[in-house]
Biopython code that builds the backbone (N, CA, C, O; Angstrom):
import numpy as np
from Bio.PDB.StructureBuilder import StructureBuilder

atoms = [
    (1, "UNK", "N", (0.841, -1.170, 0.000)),
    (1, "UNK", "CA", (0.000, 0.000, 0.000)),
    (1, "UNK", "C", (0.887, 1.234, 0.000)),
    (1, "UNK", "O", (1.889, 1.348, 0.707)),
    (2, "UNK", "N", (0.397, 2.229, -0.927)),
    (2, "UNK", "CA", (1.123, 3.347, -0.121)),
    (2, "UNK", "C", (0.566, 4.414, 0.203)),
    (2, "UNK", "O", (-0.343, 5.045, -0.336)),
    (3, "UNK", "N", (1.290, 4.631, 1.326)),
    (3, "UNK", "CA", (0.870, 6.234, 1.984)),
    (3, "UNK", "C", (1.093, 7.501, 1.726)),
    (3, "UNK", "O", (2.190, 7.734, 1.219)),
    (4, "UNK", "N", (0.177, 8.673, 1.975)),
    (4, "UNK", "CA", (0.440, 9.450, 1.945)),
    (4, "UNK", "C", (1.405, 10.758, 3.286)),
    (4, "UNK", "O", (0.638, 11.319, 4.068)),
    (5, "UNK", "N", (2.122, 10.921, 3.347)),
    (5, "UNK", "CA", (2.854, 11.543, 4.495)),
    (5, "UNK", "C", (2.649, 13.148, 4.342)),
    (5, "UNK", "O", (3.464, 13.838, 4.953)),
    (6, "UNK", "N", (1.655, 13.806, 3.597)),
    (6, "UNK", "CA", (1.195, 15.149, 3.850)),
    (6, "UNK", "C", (0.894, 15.584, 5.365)),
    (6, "UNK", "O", (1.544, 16.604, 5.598)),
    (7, "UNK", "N", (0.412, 15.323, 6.080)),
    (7, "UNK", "CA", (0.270, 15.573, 7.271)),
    (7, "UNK", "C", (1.779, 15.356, 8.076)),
    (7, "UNK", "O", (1.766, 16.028, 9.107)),
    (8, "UNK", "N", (2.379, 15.010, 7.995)),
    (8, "UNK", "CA", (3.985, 14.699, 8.472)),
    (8, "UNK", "C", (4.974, 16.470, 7.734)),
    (8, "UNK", "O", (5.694, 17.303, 8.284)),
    (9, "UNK", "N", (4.531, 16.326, 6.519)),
    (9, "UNK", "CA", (4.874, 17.833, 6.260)),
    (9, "UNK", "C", (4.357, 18.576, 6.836)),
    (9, "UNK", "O", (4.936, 18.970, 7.848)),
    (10, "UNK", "N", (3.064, 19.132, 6.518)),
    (10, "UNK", "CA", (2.907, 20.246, 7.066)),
    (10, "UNK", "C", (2.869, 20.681, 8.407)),
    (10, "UNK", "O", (2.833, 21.867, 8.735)),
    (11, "UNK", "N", (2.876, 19.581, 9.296)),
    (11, "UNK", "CA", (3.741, 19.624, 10.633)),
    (11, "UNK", "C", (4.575, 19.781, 10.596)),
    (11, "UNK", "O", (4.706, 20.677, 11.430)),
    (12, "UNK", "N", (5.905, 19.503, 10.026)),
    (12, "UNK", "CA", (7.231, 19.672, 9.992)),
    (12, "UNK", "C", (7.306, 20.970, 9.762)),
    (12, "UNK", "O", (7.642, 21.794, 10.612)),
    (13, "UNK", "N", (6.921, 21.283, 8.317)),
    (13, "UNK", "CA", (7.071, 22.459, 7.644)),
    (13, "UNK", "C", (6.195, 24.118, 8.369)),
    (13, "UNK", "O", (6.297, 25.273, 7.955)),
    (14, "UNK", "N", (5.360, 23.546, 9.586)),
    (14, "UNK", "CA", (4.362, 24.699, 10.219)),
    (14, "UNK", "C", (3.905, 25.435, 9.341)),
    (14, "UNK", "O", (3.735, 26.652, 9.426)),
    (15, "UNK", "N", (3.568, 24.416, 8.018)),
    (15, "UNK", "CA", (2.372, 25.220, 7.494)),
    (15, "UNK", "C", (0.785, 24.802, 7.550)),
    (15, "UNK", "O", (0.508, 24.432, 8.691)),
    (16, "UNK", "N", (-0.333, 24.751, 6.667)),
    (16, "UNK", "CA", (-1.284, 24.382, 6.631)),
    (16, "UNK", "C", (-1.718, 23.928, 5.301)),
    (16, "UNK", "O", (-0.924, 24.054, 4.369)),
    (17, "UNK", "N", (-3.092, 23.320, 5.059)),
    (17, "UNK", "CA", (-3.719, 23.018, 3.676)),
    (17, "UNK", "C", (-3.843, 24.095, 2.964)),
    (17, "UNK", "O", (-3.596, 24.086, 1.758)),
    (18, "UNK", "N", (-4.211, 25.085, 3.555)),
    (18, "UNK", "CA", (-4.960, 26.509, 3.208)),
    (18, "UNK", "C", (-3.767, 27.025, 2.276)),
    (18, "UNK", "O", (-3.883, 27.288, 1.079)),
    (19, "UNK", "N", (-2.697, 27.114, 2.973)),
    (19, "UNK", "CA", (-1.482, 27.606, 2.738)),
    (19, "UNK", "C", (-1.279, 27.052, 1.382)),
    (19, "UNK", "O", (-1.172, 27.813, 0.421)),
    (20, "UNK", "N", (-1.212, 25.583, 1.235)),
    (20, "UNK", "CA", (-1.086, 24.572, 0.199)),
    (20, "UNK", "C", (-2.061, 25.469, -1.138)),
    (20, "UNK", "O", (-1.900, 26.001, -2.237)),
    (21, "UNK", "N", (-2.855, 25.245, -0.373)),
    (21, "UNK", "CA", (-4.271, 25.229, -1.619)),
    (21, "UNK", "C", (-3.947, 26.554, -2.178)),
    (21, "UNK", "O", (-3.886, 26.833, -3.375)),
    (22, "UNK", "N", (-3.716, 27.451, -1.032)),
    (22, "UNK", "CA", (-3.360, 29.186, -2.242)),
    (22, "UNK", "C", (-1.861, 29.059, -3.190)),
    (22, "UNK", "O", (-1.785, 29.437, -4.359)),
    (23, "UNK", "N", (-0.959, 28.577, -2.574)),
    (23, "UNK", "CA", (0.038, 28.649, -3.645)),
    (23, "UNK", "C", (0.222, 27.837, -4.355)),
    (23, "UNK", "O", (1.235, 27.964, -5.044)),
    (24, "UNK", "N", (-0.634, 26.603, -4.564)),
    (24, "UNK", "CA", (-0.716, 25.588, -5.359)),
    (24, "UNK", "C", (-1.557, 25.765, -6.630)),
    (24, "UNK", "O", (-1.052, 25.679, -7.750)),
    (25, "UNK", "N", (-2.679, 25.980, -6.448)),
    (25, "UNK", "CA", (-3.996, 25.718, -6.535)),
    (25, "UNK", "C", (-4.764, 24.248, -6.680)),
    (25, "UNK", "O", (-5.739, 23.959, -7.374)),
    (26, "UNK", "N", (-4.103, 23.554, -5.921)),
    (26, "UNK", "CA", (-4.773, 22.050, -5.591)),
    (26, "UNK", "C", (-6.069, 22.552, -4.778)),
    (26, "UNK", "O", (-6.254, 23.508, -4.024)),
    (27, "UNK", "N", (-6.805, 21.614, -5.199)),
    (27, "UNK", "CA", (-8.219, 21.734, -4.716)),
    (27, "UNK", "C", (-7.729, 21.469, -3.341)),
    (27, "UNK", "O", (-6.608, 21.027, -3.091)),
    (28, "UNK", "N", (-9.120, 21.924, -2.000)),
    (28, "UNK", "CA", (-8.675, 21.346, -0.667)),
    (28, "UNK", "C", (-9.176, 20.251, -0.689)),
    (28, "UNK", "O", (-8.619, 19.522, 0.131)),
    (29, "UNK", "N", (-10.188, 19.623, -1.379)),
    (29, "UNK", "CA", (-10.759, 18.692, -1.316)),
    (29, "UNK", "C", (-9.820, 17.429, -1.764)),
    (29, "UNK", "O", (-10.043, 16.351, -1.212)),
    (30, "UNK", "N", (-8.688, 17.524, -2.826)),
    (30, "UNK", "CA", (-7.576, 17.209, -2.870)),
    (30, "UNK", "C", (-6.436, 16.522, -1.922)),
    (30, "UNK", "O", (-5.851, 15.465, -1.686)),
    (31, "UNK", "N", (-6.567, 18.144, -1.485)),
    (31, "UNK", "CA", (-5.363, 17.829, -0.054)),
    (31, "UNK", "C", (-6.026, 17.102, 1.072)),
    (31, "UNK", "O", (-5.353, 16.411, 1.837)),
    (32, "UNK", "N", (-7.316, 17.232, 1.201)),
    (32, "UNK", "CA", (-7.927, 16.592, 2.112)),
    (32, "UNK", "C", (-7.988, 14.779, 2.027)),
    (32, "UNK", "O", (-7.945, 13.924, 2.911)),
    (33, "UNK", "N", (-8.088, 14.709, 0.753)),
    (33, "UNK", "CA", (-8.032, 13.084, 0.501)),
    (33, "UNK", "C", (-6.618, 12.749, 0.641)),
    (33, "UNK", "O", (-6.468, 11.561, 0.928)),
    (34, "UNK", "N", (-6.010, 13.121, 0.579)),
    (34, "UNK", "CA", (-4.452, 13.076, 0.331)),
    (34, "UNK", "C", (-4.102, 12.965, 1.849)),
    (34, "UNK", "O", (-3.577, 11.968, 2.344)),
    (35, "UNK", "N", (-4.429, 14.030, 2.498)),
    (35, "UNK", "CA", (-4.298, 13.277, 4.112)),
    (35, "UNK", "C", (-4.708, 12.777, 4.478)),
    (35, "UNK", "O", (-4.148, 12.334, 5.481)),
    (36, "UNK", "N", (-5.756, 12.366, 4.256)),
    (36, "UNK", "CA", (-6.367, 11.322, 5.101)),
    (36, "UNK", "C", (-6.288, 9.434, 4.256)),
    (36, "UNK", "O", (-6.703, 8.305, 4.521)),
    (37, "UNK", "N", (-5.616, 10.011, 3.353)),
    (37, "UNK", "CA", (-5.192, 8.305, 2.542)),
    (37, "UNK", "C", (-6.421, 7.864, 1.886)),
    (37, "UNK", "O", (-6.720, 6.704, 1.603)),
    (38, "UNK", "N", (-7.275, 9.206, 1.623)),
    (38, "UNK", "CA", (-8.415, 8.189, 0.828)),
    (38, "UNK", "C", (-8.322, 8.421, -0.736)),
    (38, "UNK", "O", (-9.137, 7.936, -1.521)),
    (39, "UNK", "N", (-7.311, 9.164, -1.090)),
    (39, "UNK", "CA", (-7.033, 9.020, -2.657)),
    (39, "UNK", "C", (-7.054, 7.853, -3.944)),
    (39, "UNK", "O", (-6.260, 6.916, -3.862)),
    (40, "UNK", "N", (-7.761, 7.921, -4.843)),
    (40, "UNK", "CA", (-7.700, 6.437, -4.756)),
    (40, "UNK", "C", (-6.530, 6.033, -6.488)),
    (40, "UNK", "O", (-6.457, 5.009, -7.167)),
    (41, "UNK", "N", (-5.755, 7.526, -6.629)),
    (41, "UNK", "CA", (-5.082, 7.517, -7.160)),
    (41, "UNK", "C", (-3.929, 9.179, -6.813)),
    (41, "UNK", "O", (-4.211, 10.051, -5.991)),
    (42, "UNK", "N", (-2.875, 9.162, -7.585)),
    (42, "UNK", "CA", (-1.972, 10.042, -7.234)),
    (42, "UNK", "C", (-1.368, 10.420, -9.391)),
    (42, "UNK", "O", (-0.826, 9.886, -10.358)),
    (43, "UNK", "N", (-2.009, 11.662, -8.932)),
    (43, "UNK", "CA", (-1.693, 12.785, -10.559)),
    (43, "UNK", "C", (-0.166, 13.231, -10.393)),
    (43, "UNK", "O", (0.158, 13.856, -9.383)),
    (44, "UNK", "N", (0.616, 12.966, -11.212)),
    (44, "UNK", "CA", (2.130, 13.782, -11.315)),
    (44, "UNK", "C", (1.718, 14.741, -11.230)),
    (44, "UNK", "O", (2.189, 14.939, -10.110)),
    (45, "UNK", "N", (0.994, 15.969, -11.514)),
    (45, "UNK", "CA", (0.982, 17.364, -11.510)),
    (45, "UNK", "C", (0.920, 17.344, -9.978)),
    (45, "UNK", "O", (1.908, 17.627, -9.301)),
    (46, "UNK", "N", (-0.124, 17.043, -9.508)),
    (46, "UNK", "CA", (-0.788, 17.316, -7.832)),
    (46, "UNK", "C", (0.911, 16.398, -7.183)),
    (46, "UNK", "O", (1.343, 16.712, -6.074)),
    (47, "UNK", "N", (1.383, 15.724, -7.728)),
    (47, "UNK", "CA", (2.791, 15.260, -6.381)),
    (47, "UNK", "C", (4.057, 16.353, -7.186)),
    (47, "UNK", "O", (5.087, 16.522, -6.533)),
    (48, "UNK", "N", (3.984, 16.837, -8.137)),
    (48, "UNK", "CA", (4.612, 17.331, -8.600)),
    (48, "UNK", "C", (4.743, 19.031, -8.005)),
    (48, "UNK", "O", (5.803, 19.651, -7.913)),
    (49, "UNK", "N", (3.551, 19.483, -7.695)),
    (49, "UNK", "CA", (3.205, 20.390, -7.276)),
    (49, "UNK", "C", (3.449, 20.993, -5.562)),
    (49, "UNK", "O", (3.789, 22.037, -5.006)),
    (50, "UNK", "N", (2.976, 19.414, -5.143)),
    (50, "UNK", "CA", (3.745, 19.171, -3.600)),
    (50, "UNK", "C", (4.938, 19.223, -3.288)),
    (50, "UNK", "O", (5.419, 19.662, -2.243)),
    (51, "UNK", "N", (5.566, 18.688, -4.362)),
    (51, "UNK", "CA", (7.198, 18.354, -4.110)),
    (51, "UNK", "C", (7.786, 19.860, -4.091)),
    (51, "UNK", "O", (8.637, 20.227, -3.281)),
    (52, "UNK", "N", (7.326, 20.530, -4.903)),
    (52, "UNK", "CA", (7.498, 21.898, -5.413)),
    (52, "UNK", "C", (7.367, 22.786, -4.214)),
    (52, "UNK", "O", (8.338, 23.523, -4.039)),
    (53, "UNK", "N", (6.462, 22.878, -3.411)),
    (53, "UNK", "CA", (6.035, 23.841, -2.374)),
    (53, "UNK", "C", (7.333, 23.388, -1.486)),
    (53, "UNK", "O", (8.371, 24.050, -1.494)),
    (54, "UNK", "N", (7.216, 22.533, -0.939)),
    (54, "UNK", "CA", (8.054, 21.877, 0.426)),
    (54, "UNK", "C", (9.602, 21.713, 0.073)),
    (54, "UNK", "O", (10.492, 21.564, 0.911)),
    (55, "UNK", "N", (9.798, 21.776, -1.534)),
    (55, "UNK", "CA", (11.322, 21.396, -1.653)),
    (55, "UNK", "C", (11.828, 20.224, -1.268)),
    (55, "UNK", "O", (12.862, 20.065, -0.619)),
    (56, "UNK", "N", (10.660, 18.901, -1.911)),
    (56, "UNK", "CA", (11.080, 17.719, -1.315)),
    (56, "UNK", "C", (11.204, 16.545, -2.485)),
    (56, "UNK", "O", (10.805, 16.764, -3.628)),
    (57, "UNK", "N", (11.770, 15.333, -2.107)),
    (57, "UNK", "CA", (11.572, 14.349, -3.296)),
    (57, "UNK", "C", (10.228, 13.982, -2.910)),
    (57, "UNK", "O", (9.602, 14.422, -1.946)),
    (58, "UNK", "N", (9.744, 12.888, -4.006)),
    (58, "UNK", "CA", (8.693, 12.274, -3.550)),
    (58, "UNK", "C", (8.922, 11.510, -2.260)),
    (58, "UNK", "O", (8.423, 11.642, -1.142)),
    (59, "UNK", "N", (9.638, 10.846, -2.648)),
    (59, "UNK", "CA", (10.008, 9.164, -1.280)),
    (59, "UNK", "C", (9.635, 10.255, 0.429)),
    (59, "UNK", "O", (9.226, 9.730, 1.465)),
    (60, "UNK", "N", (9.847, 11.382, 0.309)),
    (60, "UNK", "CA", (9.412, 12.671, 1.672)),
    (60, "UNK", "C", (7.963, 12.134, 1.497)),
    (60, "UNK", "O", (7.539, 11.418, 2.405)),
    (61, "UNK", "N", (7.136, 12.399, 0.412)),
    (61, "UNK", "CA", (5.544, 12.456, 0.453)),
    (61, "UNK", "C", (4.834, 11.185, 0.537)),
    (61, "UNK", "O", (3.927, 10.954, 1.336)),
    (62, "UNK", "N", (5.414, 10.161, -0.559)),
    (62, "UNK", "CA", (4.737, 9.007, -0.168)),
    (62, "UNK", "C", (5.749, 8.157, 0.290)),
    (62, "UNK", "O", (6.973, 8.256, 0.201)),
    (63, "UNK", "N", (4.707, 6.918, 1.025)),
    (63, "UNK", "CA", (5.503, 5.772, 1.182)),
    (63, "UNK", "C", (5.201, 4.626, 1.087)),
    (63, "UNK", "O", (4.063, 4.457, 1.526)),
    (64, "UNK", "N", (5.859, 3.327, 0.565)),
    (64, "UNK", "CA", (5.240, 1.996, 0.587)),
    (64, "UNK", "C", (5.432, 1.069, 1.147)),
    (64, "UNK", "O", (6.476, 0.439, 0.976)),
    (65, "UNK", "N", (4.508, 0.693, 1.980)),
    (65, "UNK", "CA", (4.255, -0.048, 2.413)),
    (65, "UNK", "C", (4.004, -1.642, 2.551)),
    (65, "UNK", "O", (2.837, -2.006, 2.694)),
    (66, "UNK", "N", (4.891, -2.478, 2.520)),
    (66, "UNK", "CA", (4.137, -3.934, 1.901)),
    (66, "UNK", "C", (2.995, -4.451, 2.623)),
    (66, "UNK", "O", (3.117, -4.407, 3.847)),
    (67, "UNK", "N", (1.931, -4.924, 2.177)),
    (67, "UNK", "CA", (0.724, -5.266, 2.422)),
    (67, "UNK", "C", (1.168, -6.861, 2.608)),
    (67, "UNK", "O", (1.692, -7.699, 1.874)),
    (68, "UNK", "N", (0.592, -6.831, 4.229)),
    (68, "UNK", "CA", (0.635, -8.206, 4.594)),
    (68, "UNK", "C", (-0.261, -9.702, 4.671)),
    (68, "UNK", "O", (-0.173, -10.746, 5.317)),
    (69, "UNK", "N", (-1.191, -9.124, 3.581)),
    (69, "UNK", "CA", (-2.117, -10.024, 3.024)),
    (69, "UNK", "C", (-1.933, -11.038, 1.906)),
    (69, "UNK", "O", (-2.226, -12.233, 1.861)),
    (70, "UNK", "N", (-1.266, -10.089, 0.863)),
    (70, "UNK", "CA", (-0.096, -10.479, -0.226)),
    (70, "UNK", "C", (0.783, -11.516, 0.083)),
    (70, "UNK", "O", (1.634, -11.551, 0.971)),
    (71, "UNK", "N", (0.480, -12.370, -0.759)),
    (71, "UNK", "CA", (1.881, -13.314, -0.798)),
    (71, "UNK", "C", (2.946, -13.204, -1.862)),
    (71, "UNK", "O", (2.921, -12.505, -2.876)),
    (72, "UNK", "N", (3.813, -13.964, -1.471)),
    (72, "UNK", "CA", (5.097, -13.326, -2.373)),
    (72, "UNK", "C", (5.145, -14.434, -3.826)),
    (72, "UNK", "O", (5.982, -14.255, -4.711)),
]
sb = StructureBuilder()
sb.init_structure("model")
sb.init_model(0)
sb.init_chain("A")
sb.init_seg("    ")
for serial, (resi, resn, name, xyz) in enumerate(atoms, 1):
    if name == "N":
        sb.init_residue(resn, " ", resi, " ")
    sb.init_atom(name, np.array(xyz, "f"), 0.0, 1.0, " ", f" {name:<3s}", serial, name[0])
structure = sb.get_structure()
């Protein structure tokens, strides 16, 4: 699975969504799925855009997870 670690930034970074959403223009509704992991996909522009604000790689924003249901 992978996660989203937006909320890990903008704690780090002491900013907010709001903040996000004006200099981005990602929807909040966006950022909102995005923190809370209910995205049920991820747009290069919208991680592209993230990476951009925070000055980060991706591997900072998401992460994967191996799913322990999966067999190998």
């Amino acid at each position: 699975m992978i996660i989203c670690k937006l909320d890990d930034l903008i704690w780090q970074n002491r900013t907010t969504a709001k903040d996000i959403h004006e200099k981005t223009g990602l929807s909040e509704s966006t950022l909102s799925d995005l923190r809370s992991n209910l995205t049920k996909g991820y747009e290069a522009r919208t991680i592209d855009l993230i990476c951009k604000y925070f000055n980060c790689k991706v591997g900072d924003l998401l992460e994967y997870i191996p799913d322990k249901n999966l067999s190998s």
